[in-house]
C-alpha positions as CSV (number, residue, x, y, z in Angstrom):
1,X,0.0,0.0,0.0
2,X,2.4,2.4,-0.8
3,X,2.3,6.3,-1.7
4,X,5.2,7.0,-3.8
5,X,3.7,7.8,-7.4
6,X,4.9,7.8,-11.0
7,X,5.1,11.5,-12.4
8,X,6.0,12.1,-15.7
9,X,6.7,15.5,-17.0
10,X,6.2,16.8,-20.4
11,X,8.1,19.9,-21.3
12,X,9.8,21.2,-24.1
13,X,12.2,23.3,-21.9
14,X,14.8,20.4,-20.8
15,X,16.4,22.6,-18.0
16,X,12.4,23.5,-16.4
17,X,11.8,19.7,-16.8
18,X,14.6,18.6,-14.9
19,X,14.1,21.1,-12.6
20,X,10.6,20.4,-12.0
21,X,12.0,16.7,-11.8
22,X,14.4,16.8,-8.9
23,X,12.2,18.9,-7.0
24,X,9.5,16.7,-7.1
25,X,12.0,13.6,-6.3
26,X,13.8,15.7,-3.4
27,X,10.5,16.8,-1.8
28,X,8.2,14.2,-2.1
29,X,10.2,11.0,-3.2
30,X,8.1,10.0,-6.0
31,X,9.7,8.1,-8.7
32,X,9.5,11.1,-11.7
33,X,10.6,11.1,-15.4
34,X,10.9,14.5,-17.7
35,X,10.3,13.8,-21.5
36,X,10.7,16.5,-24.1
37,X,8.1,15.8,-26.6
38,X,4.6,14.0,-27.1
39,X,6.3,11.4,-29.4
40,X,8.4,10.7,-25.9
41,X,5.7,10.9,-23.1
42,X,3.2,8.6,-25.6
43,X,6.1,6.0,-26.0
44,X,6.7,6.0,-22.3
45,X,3.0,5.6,-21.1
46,X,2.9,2.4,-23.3
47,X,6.1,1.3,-21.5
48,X,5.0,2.4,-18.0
49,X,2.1,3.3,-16.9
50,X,2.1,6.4,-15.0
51,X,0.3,7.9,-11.9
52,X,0.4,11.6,-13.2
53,X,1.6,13.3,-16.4
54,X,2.2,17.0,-16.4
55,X,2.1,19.1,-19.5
56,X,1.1,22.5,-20.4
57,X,-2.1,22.4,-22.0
58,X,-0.7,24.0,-25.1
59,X,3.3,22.6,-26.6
60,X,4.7,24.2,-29.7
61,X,1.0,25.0,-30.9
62,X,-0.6,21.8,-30.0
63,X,-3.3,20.9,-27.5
64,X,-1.7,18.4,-25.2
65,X,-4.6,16.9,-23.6
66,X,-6.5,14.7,-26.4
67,X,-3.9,12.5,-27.3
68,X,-2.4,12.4,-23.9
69,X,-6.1,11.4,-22.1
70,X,-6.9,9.4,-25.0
71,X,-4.0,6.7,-24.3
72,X,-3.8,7.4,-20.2
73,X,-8.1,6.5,-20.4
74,X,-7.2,3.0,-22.0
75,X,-3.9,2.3,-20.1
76,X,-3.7,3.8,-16.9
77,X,-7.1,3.9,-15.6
78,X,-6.6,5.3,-12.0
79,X,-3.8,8.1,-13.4
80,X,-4.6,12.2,-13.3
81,X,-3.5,14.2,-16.3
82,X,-2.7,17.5,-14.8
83,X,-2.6,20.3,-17.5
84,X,-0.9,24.3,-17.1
85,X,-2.5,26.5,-18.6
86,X,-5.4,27.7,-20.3
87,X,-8.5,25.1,-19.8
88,X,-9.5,22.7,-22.4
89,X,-12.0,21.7,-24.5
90,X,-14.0,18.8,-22.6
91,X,-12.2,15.5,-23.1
92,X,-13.8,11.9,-23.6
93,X,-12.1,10.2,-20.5
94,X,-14.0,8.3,-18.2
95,X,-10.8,6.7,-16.2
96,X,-8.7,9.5,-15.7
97,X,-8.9,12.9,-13.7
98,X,-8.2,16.2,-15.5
99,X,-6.8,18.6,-13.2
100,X,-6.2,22.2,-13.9
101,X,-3.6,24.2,-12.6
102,X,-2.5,27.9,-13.7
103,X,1.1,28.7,-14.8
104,X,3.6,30.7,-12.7
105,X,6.5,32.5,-13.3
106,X,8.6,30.0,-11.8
107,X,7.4,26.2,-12.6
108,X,9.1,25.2,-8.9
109,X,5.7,27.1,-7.6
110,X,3.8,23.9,-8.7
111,X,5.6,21.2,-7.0
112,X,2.7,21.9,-4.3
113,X,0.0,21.1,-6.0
114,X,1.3,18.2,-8.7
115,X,2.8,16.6,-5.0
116,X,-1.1,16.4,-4.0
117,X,-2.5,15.4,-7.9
118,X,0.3,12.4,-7.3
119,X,-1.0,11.0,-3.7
120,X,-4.6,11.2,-4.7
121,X,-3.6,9.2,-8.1
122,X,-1.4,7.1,-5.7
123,X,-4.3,6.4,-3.5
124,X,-6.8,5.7,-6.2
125,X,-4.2,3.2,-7.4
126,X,-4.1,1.2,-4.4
127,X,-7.7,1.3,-3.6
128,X,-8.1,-0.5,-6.8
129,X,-5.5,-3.0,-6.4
130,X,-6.9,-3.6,-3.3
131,X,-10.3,-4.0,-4.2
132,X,-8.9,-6.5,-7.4
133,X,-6.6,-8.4,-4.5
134,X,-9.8,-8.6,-2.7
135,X,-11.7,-9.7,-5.5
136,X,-9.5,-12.4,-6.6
137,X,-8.5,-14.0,-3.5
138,X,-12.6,-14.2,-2.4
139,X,-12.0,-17.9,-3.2
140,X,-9.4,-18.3,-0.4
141,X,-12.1,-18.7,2.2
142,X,-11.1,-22.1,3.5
143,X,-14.5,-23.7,5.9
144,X,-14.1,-20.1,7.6
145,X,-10.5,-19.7,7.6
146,X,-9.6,-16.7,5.8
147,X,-6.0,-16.1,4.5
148,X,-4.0,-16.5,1.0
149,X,-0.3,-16.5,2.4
150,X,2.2,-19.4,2.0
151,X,1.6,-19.7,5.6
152,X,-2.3,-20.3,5.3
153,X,-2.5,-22.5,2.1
154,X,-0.2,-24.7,3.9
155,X,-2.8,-24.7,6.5
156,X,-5.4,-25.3,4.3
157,X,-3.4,-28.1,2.7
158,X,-2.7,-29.7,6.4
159,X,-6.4,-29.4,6.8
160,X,-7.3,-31.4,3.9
161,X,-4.2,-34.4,4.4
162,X,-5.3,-34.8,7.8
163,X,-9.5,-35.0,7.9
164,X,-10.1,-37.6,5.6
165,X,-7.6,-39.4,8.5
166,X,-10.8,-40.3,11.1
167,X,-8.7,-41.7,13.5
168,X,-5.2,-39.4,13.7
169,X,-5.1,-37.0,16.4
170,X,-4.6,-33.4,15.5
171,X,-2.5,-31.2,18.0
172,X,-2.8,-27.1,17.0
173,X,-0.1,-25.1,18.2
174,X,-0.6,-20.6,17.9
175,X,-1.2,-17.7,20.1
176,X,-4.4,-17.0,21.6
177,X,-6.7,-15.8,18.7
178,X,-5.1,-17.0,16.1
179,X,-8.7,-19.0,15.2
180,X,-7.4,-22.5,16.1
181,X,-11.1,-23.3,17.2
182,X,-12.1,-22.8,13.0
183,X,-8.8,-25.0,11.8
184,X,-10.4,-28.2,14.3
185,X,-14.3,-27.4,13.0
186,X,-12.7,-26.7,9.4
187,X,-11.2,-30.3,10.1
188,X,-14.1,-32.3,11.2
189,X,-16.7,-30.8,8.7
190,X,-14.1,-32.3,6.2
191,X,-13.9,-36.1,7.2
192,X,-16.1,-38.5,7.7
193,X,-17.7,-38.1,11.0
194,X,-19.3,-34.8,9.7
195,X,-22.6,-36.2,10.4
196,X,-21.7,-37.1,14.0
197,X,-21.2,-34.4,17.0
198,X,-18.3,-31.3,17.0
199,X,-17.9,-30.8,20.7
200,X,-15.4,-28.3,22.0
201,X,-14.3,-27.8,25.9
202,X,-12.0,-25.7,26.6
203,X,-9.7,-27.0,29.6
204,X,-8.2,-23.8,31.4
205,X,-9.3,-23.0,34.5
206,X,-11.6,-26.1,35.4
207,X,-9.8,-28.3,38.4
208,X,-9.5,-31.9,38.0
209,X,-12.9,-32.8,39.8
210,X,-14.8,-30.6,37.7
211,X,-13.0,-31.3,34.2
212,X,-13.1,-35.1,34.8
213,X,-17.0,-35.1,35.1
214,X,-17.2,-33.0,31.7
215,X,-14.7,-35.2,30.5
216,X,-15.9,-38.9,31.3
217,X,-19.5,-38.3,32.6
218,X,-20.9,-39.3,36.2
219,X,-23.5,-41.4,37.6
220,X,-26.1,-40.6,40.2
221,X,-24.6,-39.7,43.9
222,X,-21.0,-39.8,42.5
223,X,-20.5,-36.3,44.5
224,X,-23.0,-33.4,46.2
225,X,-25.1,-31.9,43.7
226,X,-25.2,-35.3,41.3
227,X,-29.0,-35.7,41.2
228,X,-28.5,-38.1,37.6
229,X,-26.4,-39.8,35.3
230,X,-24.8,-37.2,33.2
231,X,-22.7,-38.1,29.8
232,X,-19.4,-36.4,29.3
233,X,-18.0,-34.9,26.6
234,X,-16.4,-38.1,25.1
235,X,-19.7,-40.2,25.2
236,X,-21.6,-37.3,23.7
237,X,-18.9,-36.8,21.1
238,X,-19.0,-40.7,19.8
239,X,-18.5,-41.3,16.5
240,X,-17.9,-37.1,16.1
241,X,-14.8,-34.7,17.4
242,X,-14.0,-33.5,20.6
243,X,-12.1,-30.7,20.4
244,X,-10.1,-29.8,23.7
245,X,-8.9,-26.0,23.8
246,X,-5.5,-24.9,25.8
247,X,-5.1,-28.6,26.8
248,X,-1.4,-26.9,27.7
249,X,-3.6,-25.6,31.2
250,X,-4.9,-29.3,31.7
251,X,-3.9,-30.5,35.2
252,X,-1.4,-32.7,35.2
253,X,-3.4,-35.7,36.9
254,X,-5.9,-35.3,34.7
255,X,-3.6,-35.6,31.8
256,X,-2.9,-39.2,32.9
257,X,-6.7,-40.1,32.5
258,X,-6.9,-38.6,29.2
259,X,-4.4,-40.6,27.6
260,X,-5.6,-44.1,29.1
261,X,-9.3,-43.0,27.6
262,X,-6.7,-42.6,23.8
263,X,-4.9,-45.5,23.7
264,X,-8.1,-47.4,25.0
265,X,-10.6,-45.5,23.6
266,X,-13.0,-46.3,26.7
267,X,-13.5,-44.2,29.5
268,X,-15.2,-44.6,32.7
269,X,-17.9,-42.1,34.5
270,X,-16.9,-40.8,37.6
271,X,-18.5,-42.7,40.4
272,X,-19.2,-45.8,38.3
273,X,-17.3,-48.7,37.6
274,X,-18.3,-49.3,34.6
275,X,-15.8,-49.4,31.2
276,X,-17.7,-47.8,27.9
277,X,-16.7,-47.8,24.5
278,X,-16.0,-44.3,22.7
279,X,-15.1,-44.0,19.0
280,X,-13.9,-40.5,19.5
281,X,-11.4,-38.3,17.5
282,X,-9.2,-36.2,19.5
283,X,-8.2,-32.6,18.2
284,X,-6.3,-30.3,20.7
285,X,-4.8,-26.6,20.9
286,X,-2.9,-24.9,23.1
287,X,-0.7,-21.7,23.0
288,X,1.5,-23.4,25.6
289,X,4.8,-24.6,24.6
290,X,4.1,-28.3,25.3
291,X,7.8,-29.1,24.7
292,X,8.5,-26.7,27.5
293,X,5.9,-27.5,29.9
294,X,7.4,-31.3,29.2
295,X,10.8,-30.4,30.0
296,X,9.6,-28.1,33.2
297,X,7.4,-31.0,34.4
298,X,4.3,-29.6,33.7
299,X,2.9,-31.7,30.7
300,X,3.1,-35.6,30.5
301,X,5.4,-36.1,27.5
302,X,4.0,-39.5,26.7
303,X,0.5,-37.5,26.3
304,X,2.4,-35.6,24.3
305,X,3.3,-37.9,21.9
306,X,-0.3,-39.6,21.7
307,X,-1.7,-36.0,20.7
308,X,0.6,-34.8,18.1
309,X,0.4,-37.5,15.6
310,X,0.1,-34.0,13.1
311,X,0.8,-30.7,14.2
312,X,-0.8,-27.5,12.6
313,X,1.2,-24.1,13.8
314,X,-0.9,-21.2,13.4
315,X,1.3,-18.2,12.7
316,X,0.3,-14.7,14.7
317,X,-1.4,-12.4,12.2
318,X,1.7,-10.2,12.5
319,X,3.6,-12.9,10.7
320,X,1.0,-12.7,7.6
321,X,0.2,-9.1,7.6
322,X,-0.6,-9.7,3.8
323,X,-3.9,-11.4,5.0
324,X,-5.3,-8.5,6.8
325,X,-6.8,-6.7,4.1
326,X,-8.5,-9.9,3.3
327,X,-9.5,-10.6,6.9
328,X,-11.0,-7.0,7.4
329,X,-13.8,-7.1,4.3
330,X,-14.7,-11.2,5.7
331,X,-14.7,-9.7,9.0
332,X,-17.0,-6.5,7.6
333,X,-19.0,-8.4,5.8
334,X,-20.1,-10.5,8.9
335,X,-20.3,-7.7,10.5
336,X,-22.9,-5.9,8.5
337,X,-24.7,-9.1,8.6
338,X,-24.8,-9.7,11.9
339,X,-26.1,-6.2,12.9
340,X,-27.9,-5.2,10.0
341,X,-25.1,-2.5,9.4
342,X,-24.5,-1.8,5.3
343,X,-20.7,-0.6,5.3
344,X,-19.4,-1.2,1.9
345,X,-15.8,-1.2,2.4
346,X,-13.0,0.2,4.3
347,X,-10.5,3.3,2.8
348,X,-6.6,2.6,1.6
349,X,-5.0,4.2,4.3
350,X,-7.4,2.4,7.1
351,X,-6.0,-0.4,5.2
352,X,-3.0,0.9,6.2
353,X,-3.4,1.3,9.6
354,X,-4.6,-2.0,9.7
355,X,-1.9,-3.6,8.0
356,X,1.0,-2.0,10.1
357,X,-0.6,-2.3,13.4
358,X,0.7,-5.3,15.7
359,X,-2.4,-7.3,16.5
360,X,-1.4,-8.6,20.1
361,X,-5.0,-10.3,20.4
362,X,-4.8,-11.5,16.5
363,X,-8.0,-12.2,14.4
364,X,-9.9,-12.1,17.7
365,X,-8.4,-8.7,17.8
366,X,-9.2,-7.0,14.4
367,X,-12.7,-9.1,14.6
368,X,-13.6,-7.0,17.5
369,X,-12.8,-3.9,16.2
370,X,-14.2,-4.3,12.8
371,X,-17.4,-4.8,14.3
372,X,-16.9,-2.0,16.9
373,X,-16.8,0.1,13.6
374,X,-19.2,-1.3,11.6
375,X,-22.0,-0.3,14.1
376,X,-20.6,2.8,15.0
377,X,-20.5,3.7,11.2
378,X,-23.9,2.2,10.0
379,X,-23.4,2.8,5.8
380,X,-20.2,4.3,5.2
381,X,-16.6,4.1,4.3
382,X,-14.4,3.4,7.5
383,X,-11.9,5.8,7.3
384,X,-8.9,5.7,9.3
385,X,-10.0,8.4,11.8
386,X,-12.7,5.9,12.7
387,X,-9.7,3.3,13.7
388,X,-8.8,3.4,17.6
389,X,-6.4,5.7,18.6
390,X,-3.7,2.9,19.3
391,X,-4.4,1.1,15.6
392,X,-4.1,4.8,13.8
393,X,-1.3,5.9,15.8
394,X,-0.9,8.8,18.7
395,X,-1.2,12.1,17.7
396,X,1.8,13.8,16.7
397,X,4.2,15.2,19.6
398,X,6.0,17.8,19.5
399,X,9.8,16.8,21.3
400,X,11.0,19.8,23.4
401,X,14.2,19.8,25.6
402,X,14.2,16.0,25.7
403,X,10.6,15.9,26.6
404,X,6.8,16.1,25.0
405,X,4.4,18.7,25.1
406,X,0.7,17.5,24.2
407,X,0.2,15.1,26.5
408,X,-1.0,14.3,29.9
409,X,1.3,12.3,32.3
410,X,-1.2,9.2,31.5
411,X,-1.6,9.6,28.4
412,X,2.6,9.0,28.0
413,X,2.1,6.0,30.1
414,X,-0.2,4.8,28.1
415,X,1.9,5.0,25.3
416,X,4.6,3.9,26.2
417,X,2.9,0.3,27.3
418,X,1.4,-0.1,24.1
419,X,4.6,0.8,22.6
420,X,6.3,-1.8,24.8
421,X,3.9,-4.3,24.2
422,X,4.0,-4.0,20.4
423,X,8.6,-4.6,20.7
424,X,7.8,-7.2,22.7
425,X,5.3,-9.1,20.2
426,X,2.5,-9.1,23.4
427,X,4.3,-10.6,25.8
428,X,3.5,-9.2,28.6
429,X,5.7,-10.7,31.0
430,X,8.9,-9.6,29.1
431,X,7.2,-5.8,28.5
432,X,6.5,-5.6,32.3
433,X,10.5,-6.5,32.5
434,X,11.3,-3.9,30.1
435,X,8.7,-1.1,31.9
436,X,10.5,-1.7,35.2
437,X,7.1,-2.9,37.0
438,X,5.5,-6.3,38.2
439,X,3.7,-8.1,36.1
440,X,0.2,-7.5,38.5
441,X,1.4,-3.8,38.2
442,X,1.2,-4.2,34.1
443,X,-2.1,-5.9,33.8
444,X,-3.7,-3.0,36.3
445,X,-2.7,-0.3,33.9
446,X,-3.7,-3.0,30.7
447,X,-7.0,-2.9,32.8
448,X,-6.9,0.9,33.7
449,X,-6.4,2.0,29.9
450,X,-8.7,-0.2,28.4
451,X,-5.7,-2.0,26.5
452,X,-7.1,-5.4,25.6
């Protein structure tokens, strides 16, 4: 998405045309080319397409504009022609933008204005680009998963080796928010236990007691509150998928119980002595380092090896920034489904904004904040002024003796977490390092700035 533009300068004066030339590449650092005559500037559209030509309206007798718009309509659809001089007759271009501009003594005077005709051209460029990346890549929507990097159509390709595979165990390995949950449904609505139950349980924070009842099932008076026979998860999931979320936070005697009910494949409901059957298959996802929590004595290693018969990593979306544009429209478009919103699109630079901002919280993340917007919108274009203050960027500060003027003693705080948070990738731990402070200190302030 960038902004450097393509100007190329028509004028019979060589010295004026370079002049023009350097100026333009010294102040604005758009790539610029000065031709002499129409023979030269028609021979180099066909070559290159540019983003701007600029030409008096009138060379050596001749009106500059028909030819010139003529080619630039059929070539260079997004490009401005911007003419000195005297105004023309009306021209027969639909793609291009005429722009007017009157002649001065001194041609630097118009590096202004030909510096703004390039980053609107610029912009319209990349809008339609976008829209056409968009457009083509509206096929890479995967059973919900969204994405046309290497990294994803690996995925994809993962996805579609293992699920036919009703019986290997899937292990799926990424940072909270990274959509593990669609990779394991994308999975089972691919094989052939489709027609049987998806059940997901996510494992963190539920003590052994409690997760070995939604596990296995219990029978009448097993415990207090036990009024009936209850299935678990596996029973309920036979034949289907059970998907277990951030088995990394599984207690570790619990982890022994799981893996006699896989290499079994029978369980047994707490309170009962009775052995049943389960035809399950087993899909798990952590963001834990498993290896780690192995080596630490956390995680059984021979569990280990009986869930990652075939590992899926799920990159962070700031590893495949070339997604987000993507991501954003699926994301709006659900959006304006979802709340009867009709935004039709977002601008370039929210693109932009998008694009370059760190996405601790991932898809979950830009999810939340594309539908934040959406409503708050309703019909329009989301504009990078509607973005959140930490996606768009802090205002601009104005450095003085060391120091900045502008803002408030909390407001620099503020910054300089989210700052700290975006070197360290998210990690909070090693950004409350960094800041000086406790970690209980750091998710306070997370808490007291509304920094999710």
């Amino acid at each position: 998405m960038a902004r450097t533009a393509f100007i190329l300068i028509l004028l019979d004066n060589d010295d004026a045309g370079a002049r023009l030339r350097d100026a333009l590449r010294a102040q604005t650092g758009h790539s610029c080319r000065a031709v002499g005559t129409l023979d030269e500037a028609l021979e180099s559209i066909r070559h290159k397409a540019p983003d701007i030509v600029v030409t008096p309206a009138q060379l050596n007798g001749q009106a500059m504009a028909p030819p010139l718009a003529g080619l630039l309509d059929r070539v260079a659809r997004d490009s401005s022609l911007v003419l000195i001089g005297a105004n023309p007759a009306p021209l027969d271009a639909r793609n291009i933008q005429v722009v007017l501009l009157p002649e001065k003594d001194d041609i630097i005077e118009l590096v202004d204005p030909i510096a703004r005709a390039a980053k609107s051209a610029a912009a319209r460029r990349d809008d339609r680009l976008l829209e056409k990346s968009i457009a083509e890549h509206r096929h890479d929507v995967f059973e919900g998963i969204v994405g046309s990097s290497a990294a994803m159509k690996r995925i994809v390709e993962l996805i579609r080796k293992a699920a036919p595979k009703g019986k290997l165990n899937v292990l799926i390995l990424g940072e909270t928010g990274t959509g593990k949950d669609l990779i394991a449904q994308a999975i089972h609505k691919r094989s052939s236990r489709s027609h049987r139950p998806f059940l997901p349980l996510n494992c963190a924070g539920i003590n052994e007691s409690l997760l070995e009842s939604q596990l296995f099932g219990h029978v009448k008076g097993a415990f207090t509150g036990a009024d009936r026979d209850r299935k678990g998860y596996f029973e309920a999931a036979d034949g289907g998928t059970l998907f277990l979320d951030e088995i990394g936070d599984m207690p570790k005697a619990m982890q022994a119980k799981l893996l006699r009910a896989l290499d079994h494949r029978e369980i047994t409901p707490v309170g009962s002595t009775e052995v049943r059957r389960v035809d399950v298959r087993l899909i798990a996802a952590t963001h834990v380092d498993l290896q780690r929590s192995v080596d630490e004595g956390r995680f059984r290693e021979d569990l280990l090896y009986r869930l990652n018969h075939w590992v899926i990593h799920v990159p962070p979306l700031r590893e495949r920034r070339e997604d987000i544009p993507l991501l954003a429209m699926h994301l709006l478009e659900r959006a304006n489904e979802t709340h009867g919103t009709s935004v039709p699109g977002l601008s370039n630079d929210a693109m932009e904004s998008l694009a370059k901002y760190v996405w601790r919280g991932n898809v979950r993340e830009l999810a939340s904040v594309i539908e934040a917007i959406a409503v708050a919108v309703e019909d329009r274009t989301i504009e990078a002024d509607d973005l959140p203050e930490r996606i768009r960027g802090p205002r601009d500060l104005v450095p003085v003796s060391g120091g900045m003027v502008g803002l408030t003693m909390a407001e620099m705080e503020r910054m300089m977490i989210e700052r700290t948070l975006q070197a360290t990738g998210g990690n909070r731990e090693q950004a409350a390092k960094m800041l000086d402070i406790g970690t209980r200190t750091l998710y306070r302030k997370l808490k007291e700035y509304g920094i999710s």
